[in-house]
N, C-alpha and C positions, 0 to 999 in steps of 0.2 A: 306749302303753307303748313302750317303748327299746327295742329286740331287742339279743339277746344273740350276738358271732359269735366268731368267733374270731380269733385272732393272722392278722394280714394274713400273704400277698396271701389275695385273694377277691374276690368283684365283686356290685358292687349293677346293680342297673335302676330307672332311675326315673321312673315312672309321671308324669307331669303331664295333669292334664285339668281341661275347663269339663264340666260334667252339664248336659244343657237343663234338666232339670227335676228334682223329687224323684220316685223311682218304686220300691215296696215291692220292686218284683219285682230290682231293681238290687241293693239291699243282701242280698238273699237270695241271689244270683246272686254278688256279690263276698265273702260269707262263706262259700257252697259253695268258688269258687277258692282263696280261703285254703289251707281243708280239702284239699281237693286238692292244691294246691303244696305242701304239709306233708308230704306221704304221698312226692315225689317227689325222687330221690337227685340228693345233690347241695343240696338245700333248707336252709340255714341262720336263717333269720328272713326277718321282713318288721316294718314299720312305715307307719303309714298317718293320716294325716288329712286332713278337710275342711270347707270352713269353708260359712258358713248361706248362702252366696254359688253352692253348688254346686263352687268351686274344691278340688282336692283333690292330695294326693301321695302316692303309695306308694312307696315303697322295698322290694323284695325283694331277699336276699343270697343269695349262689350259691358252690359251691366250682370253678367252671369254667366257660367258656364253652362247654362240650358241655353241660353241665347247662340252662343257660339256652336252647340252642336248642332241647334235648328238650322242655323243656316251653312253649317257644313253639308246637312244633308237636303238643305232646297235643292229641289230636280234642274234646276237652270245652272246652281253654283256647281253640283256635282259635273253634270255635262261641260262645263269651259273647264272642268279641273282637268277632266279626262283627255279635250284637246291642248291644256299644258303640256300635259303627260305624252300624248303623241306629235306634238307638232311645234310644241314652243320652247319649251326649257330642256338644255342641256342637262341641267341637276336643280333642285331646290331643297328646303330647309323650310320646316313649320315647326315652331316652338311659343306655346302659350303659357301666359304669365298673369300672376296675381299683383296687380299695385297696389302696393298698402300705402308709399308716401310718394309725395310729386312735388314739383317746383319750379318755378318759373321766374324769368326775368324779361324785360321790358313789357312794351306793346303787344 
């Protein structure tokens, strides 16, 4: 699903990663942080897929770059990073960005 934000500025981060493998405990682990990130100020949306390849992108939108560092360093997002790092991903990519303009079509 498209997330919904608001009138620029605001800034995304964007998740890029390889998964070694499929692991139940991963997707339960990534729809706990959702939940979490949701709960936390500053949180505007996220958007996310991945393909049967383990390849995958997330996008989350932030109204600030304090926003984004708080919750880089909440003790629950630090700990699921850490079992990325050991248990999930082959490799990833984090790169955060400023939107100044946006655009949409349809529904």
């Amino acid at each position: 699903m498209i997330g919904q934000t608001p009138a620029p500025p605001y800034y995304a981060v964007i998740f890029s990663s390889q998964r070694r493998k499929a692991d139940p405990a991963y997707d339960q682990a990534a729809e706990h942080m959702v939940d979490l990130a949701r709960q936390q100020p500053g949180f505007l949306g996220v958007e996310s897929a991945r393909g049967a390849d383990g390849f995958g992108i997330t996008v989350s939108y932030w109204s600030s770059e304090a926003a984004i560092v708080a919750w880089k360093q909440h003790a629950e997002h630090r700990a699921i990073r850490e079992r990325g790092r050991s248990d999930w991903y082959q490799h990833f990519h984090t790169r955060v960005s400023k939107v100044e303009r946006a655009y949409s079509f349809g529904d």
